[in-house]
N, CA and C atoms as a LAMMPS dump frame, in Angstrom:
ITEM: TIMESTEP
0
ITEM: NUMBER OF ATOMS
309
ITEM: BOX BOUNDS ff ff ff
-5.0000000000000000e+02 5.0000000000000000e+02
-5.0000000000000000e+02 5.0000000000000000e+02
-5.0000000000000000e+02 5.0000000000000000e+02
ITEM: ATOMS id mol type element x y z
1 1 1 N 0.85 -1.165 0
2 1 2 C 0 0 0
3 1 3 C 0.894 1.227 0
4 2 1 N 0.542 2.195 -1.058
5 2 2 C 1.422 3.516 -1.222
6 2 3 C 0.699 4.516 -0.803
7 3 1 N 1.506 5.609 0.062
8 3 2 C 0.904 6.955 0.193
9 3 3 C 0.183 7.093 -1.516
10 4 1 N -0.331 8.41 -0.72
11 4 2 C -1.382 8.612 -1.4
12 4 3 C -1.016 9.513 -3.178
13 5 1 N -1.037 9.526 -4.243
14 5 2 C -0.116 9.934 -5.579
15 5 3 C -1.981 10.843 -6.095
16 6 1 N -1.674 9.961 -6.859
17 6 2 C -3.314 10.272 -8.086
18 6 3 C -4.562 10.49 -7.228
19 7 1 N -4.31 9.231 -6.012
20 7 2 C -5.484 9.602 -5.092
21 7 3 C -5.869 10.785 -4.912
22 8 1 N -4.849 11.734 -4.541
23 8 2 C -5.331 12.773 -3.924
24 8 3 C -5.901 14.126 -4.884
25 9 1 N -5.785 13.84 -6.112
26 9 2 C -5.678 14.029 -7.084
27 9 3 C -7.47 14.005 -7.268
28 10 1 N -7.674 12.444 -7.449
29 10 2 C -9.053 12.286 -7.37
30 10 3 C -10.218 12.298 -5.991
31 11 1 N -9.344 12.287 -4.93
32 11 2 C -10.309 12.739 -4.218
33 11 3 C -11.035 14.714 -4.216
34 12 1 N -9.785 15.67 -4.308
35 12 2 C -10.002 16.779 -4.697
36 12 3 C -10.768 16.75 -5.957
37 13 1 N -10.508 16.29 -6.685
38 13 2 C -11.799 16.233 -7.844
39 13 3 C -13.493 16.074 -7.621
40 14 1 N -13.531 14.852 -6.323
41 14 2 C -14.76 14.029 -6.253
42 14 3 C -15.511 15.488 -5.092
43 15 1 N -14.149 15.849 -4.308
44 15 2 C -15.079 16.718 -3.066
45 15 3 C -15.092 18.376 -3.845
46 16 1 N -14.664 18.368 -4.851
47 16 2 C -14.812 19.685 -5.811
48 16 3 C -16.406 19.592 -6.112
49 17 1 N -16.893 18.692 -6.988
50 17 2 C -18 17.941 -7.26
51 17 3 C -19.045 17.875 -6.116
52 18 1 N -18.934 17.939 -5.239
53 18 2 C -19.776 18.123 -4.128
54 18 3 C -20.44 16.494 -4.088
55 19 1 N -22.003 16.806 -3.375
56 19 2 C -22.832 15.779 -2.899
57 19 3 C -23.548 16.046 -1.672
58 20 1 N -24.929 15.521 -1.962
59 20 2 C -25.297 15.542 -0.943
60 20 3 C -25.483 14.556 0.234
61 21 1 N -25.095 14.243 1.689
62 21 2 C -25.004 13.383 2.479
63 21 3 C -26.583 12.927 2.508
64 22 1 N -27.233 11.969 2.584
65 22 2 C -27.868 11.505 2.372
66 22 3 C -28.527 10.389 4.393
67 23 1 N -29.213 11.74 4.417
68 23 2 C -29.92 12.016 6.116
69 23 3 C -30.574 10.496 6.329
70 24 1 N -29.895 10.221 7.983
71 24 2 C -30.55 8.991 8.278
72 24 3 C -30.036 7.477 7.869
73 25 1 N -29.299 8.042 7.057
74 25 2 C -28.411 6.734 6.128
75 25 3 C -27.057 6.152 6.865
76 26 1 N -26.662 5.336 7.016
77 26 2 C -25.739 4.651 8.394
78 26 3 C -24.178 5.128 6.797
79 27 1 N -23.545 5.658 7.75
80 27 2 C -22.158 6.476 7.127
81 27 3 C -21.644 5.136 6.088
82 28 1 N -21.249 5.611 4.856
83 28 2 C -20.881 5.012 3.932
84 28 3 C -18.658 4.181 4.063
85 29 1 N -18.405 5.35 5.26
86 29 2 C -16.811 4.862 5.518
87 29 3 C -16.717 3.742 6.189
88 30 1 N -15.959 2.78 6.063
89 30 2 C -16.135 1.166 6.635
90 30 3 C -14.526 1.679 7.651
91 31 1 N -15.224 1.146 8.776
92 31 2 C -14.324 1.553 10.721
93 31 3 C -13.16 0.345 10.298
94 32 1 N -11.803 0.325 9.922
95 32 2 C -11.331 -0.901 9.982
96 32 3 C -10.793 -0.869 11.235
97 33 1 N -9.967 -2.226 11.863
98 33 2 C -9.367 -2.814 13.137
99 33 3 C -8.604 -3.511 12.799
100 34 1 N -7.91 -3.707 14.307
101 34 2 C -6.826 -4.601 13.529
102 34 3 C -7.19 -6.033 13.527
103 35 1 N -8.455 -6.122 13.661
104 35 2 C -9.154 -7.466 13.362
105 35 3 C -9.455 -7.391 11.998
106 36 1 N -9.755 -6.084 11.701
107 36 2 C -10.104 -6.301 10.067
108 36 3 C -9.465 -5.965 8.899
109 37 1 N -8.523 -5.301 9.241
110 37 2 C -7.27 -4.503 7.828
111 37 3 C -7.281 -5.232 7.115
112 38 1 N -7.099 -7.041 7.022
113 38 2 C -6.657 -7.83 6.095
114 38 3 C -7.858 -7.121 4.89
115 39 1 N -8.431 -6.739 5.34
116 39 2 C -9.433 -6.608 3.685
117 39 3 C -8.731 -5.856 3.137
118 40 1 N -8.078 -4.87 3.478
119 40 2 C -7.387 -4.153 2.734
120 40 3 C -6.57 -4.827 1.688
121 41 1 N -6.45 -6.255 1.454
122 41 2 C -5.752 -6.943 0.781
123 41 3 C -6.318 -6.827 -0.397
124 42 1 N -7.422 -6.766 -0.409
125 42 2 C -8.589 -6.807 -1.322
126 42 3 C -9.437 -5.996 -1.827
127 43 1 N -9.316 -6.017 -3.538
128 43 2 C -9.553 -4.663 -4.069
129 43 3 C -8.881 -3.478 -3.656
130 44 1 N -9.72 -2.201 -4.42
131 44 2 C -9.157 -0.882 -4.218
132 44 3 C -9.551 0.004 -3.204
133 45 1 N -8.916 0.612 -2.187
134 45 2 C -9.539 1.129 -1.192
135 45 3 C -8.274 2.543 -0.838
136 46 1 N -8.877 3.799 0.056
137 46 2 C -8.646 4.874 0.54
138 46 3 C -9.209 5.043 1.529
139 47 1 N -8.323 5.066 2.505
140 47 2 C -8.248 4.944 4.297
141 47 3 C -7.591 6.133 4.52
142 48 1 N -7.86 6.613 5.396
143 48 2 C -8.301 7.713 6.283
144 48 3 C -7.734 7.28 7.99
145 49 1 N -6.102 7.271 8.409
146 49 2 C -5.963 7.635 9.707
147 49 3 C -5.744 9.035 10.485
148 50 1 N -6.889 8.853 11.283
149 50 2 C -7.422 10.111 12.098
150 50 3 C -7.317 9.657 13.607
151 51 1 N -7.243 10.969 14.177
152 51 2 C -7.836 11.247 15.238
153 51 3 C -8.553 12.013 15.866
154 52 1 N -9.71 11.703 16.906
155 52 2 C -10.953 12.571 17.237
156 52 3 C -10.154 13.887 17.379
157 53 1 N -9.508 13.881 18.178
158 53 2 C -8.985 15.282 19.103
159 53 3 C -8.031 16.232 17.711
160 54 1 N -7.754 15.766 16.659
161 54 2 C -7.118 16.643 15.596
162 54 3 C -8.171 17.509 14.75
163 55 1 N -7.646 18.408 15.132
164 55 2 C -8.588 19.536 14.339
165 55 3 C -8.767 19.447 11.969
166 56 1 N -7.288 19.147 11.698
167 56 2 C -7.493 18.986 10.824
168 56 3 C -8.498 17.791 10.347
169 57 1 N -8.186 16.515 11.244
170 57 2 C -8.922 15.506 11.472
171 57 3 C -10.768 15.486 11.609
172 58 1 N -10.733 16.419 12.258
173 58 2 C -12.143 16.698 12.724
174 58 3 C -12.487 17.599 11.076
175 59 1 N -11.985 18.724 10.553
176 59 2 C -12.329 19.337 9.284
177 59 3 C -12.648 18.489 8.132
178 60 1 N -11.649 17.266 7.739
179 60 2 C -11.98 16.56 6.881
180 60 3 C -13.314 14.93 7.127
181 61 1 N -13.644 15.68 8.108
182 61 2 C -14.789 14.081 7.745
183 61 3 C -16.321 14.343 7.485
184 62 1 N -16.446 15.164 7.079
185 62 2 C -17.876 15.996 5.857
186 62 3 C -17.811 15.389 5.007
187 63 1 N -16.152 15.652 4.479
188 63 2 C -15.734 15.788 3.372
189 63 3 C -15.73 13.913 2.592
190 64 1 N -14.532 13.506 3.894
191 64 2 C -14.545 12.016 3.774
192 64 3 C -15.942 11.354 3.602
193 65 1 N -16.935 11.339 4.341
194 65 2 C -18.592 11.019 4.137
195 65 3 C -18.729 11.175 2.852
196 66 1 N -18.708 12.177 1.927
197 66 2 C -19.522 12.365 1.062
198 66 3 C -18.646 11.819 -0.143
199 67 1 N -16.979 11.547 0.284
200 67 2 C -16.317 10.889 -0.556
201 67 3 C -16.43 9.994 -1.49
202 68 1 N -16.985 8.647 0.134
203 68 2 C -17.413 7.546 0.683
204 68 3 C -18.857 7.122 -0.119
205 69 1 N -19.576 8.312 -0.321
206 69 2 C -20.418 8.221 -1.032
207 69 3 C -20.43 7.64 -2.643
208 70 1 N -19.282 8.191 -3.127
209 70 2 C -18.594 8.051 -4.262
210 70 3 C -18.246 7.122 -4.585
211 71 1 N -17.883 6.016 -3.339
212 71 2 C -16.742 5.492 -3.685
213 71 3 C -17.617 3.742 -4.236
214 72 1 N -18.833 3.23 -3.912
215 72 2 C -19.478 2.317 -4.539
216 72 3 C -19.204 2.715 -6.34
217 73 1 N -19.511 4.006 -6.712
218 73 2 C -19.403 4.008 -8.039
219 73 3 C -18.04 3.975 -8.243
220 74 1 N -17.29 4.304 -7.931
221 74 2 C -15.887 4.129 -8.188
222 74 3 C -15.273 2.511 -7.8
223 75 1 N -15.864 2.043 -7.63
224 75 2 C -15.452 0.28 -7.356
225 75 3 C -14.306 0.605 -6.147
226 76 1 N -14.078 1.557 -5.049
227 76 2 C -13.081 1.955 -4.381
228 76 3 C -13.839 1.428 -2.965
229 77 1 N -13.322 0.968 -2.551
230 77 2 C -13.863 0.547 -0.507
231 77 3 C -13.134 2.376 0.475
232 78 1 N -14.116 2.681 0.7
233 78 2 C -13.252 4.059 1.953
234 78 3 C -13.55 3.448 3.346
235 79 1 N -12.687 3.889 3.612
236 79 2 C -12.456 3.764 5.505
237 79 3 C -11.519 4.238 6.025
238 80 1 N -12.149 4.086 7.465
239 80 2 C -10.899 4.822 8.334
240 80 3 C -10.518 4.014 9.554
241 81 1 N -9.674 4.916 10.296
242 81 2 C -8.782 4.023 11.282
243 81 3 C -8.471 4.951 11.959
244 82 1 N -8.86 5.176 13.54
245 82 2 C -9.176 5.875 14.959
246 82 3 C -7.959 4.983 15.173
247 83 1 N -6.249 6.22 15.146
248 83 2 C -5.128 5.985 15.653
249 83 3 C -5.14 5.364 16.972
250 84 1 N -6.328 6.326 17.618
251 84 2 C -6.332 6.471 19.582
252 84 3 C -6.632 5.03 19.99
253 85 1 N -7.503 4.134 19.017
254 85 2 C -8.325 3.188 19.364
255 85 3 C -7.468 2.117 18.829
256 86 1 N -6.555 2.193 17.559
257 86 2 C -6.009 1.291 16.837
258 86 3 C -4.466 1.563 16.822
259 87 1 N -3.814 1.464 17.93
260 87 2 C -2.344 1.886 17.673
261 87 3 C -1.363 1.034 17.154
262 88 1 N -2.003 -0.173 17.081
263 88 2 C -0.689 -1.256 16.16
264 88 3 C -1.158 -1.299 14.501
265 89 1 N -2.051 -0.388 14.678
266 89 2 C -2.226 -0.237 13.047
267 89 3 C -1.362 0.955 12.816
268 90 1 N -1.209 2.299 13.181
269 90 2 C -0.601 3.002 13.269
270 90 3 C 0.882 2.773 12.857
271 91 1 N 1.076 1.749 13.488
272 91 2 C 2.835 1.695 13.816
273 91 3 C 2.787 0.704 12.393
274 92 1 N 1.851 -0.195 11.928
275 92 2 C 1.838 -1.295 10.773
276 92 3 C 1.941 -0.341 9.787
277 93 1 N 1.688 0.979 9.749
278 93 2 C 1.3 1.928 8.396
279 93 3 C 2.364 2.952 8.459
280 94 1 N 2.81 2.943 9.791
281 94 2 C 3.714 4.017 9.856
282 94 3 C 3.175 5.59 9.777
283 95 1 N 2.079 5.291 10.476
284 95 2 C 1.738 6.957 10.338
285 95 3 C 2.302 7.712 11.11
286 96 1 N 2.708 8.878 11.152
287 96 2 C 3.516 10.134 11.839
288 96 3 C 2.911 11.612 11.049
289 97 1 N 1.749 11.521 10.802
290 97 2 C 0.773 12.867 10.882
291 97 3 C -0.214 12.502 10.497
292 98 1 N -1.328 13.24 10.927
293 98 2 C -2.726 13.647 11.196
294 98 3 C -2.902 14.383 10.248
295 99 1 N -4.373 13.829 9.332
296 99 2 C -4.442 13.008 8.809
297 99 3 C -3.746 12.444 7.805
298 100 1 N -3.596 11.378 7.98
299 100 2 C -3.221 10.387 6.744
300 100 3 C -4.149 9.645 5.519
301 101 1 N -3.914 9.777 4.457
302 101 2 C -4.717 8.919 3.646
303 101 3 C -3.656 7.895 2.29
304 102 1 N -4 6.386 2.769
305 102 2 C -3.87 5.525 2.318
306 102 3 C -4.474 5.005 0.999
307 103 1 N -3.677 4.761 0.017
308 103 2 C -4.692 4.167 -1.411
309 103 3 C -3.851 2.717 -1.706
């Protein structure tokens, strides 16, 4: 898995494009763990490590939601990963800033 190149590329494209979040609807970003990363093996996906208490963190998850929205048509899996909650994923990815996004 590589930092993020074209991704970011196309995510600024998709949140240029807007959308509307779609009220009542259970959030489209899939929570991984370190029970569940292995999916990441599988198919194409853009992960999102955050944390609650980061402000930039806290700015981008409107944004991420409505991404997420996107991302069934794009054959892409989104999710994220709560550093605070998941710290041996952290150290497996090597993150060292807030936020991170994975493709």
């Amino acid at each position: 898995m590589a930092a993020v190149g074209w991704g970011s590329a196309l995510l600024a494209l998709l949140l240029a494009a807007g959308g509307a979040a779609a009220l009542g609807r259970p959030s489209p970003v899939r929570v991984l763990s370190d029970g569940t990363w292995r999916e990441l093996l599988h198919g194409e996906w853009m992960v999102e490590f955050y944390a609650p208490w980061c402000p930039a963190c806290q700015s981008l998850q409107p944004e991420w939601e409505k991404f997420a929205e996107w991302g069934e048509d794009l054959d892409v899996n989104i999710a994220k990963v709560d550093v605070t909650e998941q710290p041996g994923l952290s150290g497996r990815f090597v993150i060292t800033a807030l936020p991170t996004i994975y493709q």
